[in-house]
N, C-alpha and C positions, 0 to 999 in steps of 0.2 A: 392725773388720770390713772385709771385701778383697773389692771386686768384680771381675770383668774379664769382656772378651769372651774366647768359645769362641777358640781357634787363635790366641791372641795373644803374641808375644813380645815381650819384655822388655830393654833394656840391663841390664846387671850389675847397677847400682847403682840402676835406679829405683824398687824396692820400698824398697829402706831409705831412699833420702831422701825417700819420701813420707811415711813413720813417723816419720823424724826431722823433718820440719815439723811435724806434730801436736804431739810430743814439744816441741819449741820456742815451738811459739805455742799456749798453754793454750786461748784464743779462738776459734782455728780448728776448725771440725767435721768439715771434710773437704779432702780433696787428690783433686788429679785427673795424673793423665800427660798427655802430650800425645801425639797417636796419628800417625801418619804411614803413608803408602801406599809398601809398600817397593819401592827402588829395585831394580835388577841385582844390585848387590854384596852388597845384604842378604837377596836373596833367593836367591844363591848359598850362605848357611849352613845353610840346609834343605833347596835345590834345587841339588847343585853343575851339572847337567848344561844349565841355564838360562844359555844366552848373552845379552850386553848387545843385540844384534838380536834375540833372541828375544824379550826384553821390550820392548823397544822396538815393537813387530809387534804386543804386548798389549792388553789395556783395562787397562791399571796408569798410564800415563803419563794418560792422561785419566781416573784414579778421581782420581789424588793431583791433578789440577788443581783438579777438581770437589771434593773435599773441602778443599782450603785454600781455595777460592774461598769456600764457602759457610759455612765455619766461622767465616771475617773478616766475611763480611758479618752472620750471625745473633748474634755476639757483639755487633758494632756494635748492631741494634737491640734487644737483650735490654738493654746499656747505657740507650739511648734511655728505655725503657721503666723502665728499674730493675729487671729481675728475670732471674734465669735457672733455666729449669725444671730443668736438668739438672746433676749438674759432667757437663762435655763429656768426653770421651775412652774409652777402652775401657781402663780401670782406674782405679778409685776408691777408696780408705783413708778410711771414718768411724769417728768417734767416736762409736761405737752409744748410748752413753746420753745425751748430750746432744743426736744426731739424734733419738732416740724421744724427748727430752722438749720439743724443740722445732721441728724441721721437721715429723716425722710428726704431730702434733699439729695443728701449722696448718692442713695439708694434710686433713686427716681436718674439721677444724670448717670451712674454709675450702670442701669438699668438699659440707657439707650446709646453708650458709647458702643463700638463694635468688638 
């Protein structure tokens, strides 16, 4: 199963080596991408008419600060703690039967302990 965010693009190859990680490590439930705030040049493949002062002039250089900023910090204390609620990023590859017989599961009893 393939999730993703609305209006999200892709490098070429990151669908398949998400599949081919599952595919490699039996163990693994799930994969995640790693998401980034696109620069000028990347967002010249959708926008060619977007110059590097245009973006630069945007709220993109300060998303993409604020999202690495607080990505390194909430992975740090999700470590801290031992757990992470999410896989992080805006596209995610499970392995639907062994997520339903063991994440959602937890989740669901873990959900109605007091």
């Amino acid at each position: 199963m393939a999730n993703q965010d609305t209006g999200t693009l892709f490098e070429p190859n990151c669908l398949g080596r998400l599949v081919g990680r599952l595919q490699d490590e039996p163990r693994v439930i799930g994969t995640t991408a790693r998401q980034r705030v696109m620069n000028a040049e990347m967002l010249k493949r959708i926008r060619p008419d977007i110059t590097p002062l245009r973006w630069w002039l945007s709220p993109a250089p300060l998303q993409g600060f604020e999202f690495e900023a607080t990505f390194v910090l909430n992975t740090a204390l999700f470590n801290i703690v031992g757990a992470l609620p999410v896989l992080p990023g805006p596209c995610q590859v499970l392995r639907w039967q062994d997520f339903k017989s063991y994440v959602a599961v937890w989740c669901v009893s873990s959900a109605r302990s007091p």
